[in-house]
SEMAR-892677 format. One record per residue (C-alpha): residue number from 1; residue in one letter; chain; x, y, z. Coordinates in steps of 0.05 Angstrom, whole numbers, plus 5000, padded with zeros to 4 digits. Last residue first. Layout:
{kolba = NUM guvo = A roro = A c1 = X c2 = Y c3 = Z}
...
//
This chain:
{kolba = 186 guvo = X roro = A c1 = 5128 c2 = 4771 c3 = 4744}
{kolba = 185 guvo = X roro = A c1 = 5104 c2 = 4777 c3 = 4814}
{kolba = 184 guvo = X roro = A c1 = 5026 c2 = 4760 c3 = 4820}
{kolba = 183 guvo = X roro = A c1 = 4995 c2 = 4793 c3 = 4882}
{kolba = 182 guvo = X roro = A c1 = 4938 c2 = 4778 c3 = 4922}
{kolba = 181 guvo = X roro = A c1 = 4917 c2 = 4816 c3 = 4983}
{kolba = 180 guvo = X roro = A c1 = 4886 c2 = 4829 c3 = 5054}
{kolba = 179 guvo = X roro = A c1 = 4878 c2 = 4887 c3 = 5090}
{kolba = 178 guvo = X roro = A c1 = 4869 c2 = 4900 c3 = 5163}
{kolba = 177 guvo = X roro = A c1 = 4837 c2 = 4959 c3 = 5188}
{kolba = 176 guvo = X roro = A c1 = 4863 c2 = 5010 c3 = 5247}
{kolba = 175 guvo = X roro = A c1 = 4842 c2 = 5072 c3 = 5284}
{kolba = 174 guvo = X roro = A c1 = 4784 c2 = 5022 c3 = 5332}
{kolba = 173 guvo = X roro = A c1 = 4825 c2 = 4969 c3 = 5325}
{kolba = 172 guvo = X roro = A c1 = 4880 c2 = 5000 c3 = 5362}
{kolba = 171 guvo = X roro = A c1 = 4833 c2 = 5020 c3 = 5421}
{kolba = 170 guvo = X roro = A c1 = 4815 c2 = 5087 c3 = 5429}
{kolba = 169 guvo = X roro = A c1 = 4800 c2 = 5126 c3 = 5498}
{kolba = 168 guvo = X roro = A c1 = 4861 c2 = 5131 c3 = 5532}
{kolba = 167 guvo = X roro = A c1 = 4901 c2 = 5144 c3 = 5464}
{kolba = 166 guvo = X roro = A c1 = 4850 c2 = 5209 c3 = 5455}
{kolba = 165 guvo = X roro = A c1 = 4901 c2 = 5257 c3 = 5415}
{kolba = 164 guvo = X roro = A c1 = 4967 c2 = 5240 c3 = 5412}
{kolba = 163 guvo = X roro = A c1 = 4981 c2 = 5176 c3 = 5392}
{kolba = 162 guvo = X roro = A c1 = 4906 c2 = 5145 c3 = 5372}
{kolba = 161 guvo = X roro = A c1 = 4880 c2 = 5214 c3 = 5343}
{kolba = 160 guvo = X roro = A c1 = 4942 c2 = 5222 c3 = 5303}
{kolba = 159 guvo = X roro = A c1 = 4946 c2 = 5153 c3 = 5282}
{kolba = 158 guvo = X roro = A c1 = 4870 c2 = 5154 c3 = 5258}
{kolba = 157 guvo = X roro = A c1 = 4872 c2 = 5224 c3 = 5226}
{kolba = 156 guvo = X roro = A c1 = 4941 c2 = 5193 c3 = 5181}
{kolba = 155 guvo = X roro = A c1 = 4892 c2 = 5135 c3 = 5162}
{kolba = 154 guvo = X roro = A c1 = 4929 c2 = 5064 c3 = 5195}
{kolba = 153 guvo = X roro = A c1 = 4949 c2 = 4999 c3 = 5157}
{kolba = 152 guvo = X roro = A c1 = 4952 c2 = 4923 c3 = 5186}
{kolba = 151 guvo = X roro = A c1 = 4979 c2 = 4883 c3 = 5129}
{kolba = 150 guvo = X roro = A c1 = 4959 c2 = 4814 c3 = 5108}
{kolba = 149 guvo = X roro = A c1 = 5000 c2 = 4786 c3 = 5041}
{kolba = 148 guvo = X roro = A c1 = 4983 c2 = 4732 c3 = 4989}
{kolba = 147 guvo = X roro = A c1 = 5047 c2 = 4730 c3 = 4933}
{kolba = 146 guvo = X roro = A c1 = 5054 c2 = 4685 c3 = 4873}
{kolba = 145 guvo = X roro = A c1 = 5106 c2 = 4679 c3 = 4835}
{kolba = 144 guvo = X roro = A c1 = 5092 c2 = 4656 c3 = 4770}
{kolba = 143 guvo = X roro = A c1 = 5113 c2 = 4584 c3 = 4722}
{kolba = 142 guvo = X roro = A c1 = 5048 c2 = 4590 c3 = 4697}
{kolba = 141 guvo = X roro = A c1 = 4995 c2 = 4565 c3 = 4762}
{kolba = 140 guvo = X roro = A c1 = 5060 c2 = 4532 c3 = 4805}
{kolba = 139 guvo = X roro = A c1 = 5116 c2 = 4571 c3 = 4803}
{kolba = 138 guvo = X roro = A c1 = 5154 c2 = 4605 c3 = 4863}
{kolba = 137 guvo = X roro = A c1 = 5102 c2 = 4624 c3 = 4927}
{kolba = 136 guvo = X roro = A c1 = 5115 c2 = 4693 c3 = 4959}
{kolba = 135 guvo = X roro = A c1 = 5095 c2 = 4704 c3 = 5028}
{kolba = 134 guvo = X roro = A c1 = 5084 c2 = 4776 c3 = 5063}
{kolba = 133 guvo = X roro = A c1 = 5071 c2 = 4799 c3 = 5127}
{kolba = 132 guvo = X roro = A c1 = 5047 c2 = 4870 c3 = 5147}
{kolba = 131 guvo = X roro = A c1 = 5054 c2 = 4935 c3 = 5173}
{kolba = 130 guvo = X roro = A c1 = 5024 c2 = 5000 c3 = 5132}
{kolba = 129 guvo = X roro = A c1 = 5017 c2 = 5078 c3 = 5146}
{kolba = 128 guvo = X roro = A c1 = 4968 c2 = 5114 c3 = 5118}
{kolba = 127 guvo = X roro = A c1 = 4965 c2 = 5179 c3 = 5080}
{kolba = 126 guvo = X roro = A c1 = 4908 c2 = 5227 c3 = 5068}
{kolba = 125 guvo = X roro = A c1 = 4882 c2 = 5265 c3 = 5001}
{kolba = 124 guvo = X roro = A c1 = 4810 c2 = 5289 c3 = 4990}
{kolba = 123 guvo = X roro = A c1 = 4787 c2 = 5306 c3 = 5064}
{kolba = 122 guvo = X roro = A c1 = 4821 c2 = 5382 c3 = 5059}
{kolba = 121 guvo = X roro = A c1 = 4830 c2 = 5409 c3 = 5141}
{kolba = 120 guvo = X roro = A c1 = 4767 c2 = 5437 c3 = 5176}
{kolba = 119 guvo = X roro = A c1 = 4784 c2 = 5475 c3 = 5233}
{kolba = 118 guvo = X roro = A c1 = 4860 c2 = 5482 c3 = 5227}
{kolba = 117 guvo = X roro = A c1 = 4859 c2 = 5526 c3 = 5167}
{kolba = 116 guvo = X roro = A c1 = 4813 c2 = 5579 c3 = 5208}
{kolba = 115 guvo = X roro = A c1 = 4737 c2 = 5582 c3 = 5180}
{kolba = 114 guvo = X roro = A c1 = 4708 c2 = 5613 c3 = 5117}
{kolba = 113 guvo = X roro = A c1 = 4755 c2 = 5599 c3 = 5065}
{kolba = 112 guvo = X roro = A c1 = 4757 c2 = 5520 c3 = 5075}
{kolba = 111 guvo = X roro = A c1 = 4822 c2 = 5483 c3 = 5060}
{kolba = 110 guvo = X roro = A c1 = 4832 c2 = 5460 c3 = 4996}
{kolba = 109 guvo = X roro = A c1 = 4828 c2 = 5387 c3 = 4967}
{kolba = 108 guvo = X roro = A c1 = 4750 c2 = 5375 c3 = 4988}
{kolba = 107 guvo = X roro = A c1 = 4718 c2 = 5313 c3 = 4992}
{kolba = 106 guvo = X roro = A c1 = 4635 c2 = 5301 c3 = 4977}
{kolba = 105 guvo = X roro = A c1 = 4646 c2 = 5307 c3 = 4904}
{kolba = 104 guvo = X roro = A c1 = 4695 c2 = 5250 c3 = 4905}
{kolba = 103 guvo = X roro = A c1 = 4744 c2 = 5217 c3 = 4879}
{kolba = 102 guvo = X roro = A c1 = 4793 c2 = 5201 c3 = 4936}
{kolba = 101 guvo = X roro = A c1 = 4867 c2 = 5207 c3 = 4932}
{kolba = 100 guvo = X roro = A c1 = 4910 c2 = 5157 c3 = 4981}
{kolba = 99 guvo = X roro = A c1 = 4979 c2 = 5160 c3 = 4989}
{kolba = 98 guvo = X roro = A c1 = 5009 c2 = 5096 c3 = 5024}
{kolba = 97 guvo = X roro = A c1 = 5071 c2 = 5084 c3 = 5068}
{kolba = 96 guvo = X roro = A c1 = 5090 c2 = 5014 c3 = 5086}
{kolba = 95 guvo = X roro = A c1 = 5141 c2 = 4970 c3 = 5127}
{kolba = 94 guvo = X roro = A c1 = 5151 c2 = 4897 c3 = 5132}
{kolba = 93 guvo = X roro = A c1 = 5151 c2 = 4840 c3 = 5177}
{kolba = 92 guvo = X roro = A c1 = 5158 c2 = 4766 c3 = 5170}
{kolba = 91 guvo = X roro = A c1 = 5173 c2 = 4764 c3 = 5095}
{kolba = 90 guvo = X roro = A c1 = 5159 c2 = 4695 c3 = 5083}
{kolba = 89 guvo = X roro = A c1 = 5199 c2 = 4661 c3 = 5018}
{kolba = 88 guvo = X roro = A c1 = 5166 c2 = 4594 c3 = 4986}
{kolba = 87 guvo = X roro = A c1 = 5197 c2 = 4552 c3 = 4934}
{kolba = 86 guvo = X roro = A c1 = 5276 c2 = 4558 c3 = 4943}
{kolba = 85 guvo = X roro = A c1 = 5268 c2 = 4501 c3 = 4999}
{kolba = 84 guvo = X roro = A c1 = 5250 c2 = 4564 c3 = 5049}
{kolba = 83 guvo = X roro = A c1 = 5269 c2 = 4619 c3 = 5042}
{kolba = 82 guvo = X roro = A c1 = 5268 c2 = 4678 c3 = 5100}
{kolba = 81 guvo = X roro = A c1 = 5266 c2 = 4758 c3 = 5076}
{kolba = 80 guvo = X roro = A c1 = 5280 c2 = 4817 c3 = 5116}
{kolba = 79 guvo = X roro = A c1 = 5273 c2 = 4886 c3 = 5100}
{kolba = 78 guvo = X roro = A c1 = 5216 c2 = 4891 c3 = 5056}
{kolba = 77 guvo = X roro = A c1 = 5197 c2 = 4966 c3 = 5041}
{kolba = 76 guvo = X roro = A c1 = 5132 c2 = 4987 c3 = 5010}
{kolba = 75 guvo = X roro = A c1 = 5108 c2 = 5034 c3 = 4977}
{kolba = 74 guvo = X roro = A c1 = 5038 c2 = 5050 c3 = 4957}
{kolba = 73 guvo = X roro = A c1 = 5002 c2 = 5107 c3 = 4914}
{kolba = 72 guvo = X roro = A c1 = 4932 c2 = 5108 c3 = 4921}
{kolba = 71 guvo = X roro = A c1 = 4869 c2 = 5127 c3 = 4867}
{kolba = 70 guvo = X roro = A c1 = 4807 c2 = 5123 c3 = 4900}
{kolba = 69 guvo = X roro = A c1 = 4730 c2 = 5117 c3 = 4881}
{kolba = 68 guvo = X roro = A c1 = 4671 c2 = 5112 c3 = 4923}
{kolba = 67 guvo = X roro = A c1 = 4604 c2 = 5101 c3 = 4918}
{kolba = 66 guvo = X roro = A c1 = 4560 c2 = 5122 c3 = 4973}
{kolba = 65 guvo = X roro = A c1 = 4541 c2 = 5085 c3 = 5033}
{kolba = 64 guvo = X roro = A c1 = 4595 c2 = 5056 c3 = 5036}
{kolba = 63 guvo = X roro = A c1 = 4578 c2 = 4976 c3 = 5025}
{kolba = 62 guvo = X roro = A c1 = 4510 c2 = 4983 c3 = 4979}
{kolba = 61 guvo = X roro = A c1 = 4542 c2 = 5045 c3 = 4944}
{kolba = 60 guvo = X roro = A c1 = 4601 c2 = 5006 c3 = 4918}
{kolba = 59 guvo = X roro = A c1 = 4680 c2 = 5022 c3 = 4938}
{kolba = 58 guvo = X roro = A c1 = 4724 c2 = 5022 c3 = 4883}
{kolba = 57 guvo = X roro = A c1 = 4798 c2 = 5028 c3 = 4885}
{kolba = 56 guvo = X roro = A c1 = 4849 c2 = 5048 c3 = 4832}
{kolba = 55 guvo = X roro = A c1 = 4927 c2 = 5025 c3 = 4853}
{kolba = 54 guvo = X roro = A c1 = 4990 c2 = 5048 c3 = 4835}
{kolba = 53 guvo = X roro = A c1 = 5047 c2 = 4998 c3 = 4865}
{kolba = 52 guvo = X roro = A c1 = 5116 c2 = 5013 c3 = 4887}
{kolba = 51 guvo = X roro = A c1 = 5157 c2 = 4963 c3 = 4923}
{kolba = 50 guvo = X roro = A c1 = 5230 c2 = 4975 c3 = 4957}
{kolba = 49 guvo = X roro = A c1 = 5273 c2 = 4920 c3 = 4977}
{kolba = 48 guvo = X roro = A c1 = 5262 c2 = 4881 c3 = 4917}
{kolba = 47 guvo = X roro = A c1 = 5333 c2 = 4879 c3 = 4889}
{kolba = 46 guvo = X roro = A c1 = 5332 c2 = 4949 c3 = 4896}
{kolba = 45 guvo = X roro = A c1 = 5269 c2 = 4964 c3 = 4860}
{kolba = 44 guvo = X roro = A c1 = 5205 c2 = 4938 c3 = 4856}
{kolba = 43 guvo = X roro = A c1 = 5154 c2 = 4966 c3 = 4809}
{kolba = 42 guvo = X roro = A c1 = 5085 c2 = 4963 c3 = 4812}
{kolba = 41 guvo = X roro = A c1 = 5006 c2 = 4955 c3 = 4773}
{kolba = 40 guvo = X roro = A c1 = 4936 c2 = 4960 c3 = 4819}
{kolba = 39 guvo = X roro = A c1 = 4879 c2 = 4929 c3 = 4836}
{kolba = 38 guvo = X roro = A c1 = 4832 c2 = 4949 c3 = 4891}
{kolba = 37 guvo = X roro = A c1 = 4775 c2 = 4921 c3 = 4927}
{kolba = 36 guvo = X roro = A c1 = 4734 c2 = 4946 c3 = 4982}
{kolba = 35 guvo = X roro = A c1 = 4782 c2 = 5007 c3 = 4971}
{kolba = 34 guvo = X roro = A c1 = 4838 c2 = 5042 c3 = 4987}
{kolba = 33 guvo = X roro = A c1 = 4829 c2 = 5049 c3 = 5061}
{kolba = 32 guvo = X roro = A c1 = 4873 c2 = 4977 c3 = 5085}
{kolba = 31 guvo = X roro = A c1 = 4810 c2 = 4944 c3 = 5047}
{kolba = 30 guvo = X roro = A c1 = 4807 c2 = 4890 c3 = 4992}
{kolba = 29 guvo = X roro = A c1 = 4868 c2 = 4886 c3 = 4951}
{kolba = 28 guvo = X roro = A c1 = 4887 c2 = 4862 c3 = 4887}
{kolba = 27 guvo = X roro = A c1 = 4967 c2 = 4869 c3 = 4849}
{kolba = 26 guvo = X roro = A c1 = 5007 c2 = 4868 c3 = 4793}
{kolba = 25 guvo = X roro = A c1 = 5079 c2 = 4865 c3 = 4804}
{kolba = 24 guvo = X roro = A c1 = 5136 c2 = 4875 c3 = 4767}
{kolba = 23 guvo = X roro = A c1 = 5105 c2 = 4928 c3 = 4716}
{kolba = 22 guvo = X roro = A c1 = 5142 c2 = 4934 c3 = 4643}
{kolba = 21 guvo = X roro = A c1 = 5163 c2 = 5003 c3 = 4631}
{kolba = 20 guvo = X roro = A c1 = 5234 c2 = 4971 c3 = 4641}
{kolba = 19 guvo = X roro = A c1 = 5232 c2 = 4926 c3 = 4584}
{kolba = 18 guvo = X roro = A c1 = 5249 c2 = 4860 c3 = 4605}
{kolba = 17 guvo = X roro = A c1 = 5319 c2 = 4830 c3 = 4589}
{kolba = 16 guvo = X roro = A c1 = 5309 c2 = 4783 c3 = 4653}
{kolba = 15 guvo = X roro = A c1 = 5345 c2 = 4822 c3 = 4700}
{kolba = 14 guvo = X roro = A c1 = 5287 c2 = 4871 c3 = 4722}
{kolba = 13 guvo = X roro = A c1 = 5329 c2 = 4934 c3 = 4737}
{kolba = 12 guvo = X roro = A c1 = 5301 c2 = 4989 c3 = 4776}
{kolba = 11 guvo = X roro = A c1 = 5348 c2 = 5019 c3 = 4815}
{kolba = 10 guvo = X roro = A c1 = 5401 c2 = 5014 c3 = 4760}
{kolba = 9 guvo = X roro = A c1 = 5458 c2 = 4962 c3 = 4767}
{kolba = 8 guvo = X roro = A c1 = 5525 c2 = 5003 c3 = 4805}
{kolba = 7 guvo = X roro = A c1 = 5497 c2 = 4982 c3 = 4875}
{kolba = 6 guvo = X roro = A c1 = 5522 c2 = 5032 c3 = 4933}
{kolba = 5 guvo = X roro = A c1 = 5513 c2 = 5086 c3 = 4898}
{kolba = 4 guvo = X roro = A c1 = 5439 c2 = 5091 c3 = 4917}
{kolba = 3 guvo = X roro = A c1 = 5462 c2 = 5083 c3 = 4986}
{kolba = 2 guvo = X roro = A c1 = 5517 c2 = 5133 c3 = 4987}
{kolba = 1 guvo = X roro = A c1 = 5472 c2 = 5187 c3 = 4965}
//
């Protein structure tokens, strides 16, 4: 409680006299589990420490196998930030935790009936956890910010399996993907 008193201005407060059902950020991804590419709308908050984005993903049959579509909920926290000239700012490290929803007939939500709960947990809904870097770019193309980030994220199943699981047998890139994206800060 003390941190969200801690700053009298709402959480999410744009500054600039912006309505605040306006999105911050809109944002395009291509893998990190959400999609082959993804595109999404978000919110920071805090005076950017914490990032929200809603994203829709679409994976096509010629890549998966079968055609995939996700919704994912991502938030992100950036800790530290380093300008430079008041035109660029690098993030060198942040933190992530995503909610992903596939849309699929081939995923189930429940647990099955005929087996113990443990034996064949619901495939439809996961979580994955994100690390990455992030730089922003002020101006240029319409007076935006841009932002091109690389994030390393791990499937809940993935981090399980690689921690407590089989760690002698899996490498890290065999539980993790990189993702790369685009984001345009307004």
């Amino acid at each position: 409680m003390a941190f969200l008193a801690a700053d009298s201005r709402p959480a999410h407060a744009h500054g600039d006299g912006r309505h605040w059902l306006l999105p911050d950020v809109v944002s395009t991804q291509t893998a990190g589990y959400i999609g082959y590419v993804a595109g999404g709308i978000g919110y920071l908050s805090f005076d950017r420490l914490w990032e929200s984005t809603l994203f829709y993903g679409y994976v096509p049959r010629e890549v998966g196998g079968i055609e995939i579509h996700t919704i994912s909920w991502k938030n992100n926290l950036y800790f530290v930030h380093f300008m430079f000239a008041d035109l660029c700012e690098i993030t060198p490290l942040y933190l992530g935790l995503t909610i992903l929803f596939a849309m699929d007939r081939n995923v189930h939500w429940q647990y099955s009936t005929d087996c113990p709960r443990w034996y064949y947990p619901p495939t439809g809904a996961h979580a994955a956890v994100n690390i990455g870097v992030q730089m922003l770019v002020r101006g240029g193309l319409l007076d935006l910010t841009h932002g091109f980030y690389a994030e390393l994220s791990m499937l809940d199943t993935y981090l399980k399996a690689y921690v407590w699981d089989d760690s002698d047998h899996l490498a890290l890139n065999d539980c993790a993907t990189l993702a790369i994206g685009y984001k345009i800060l307004f």
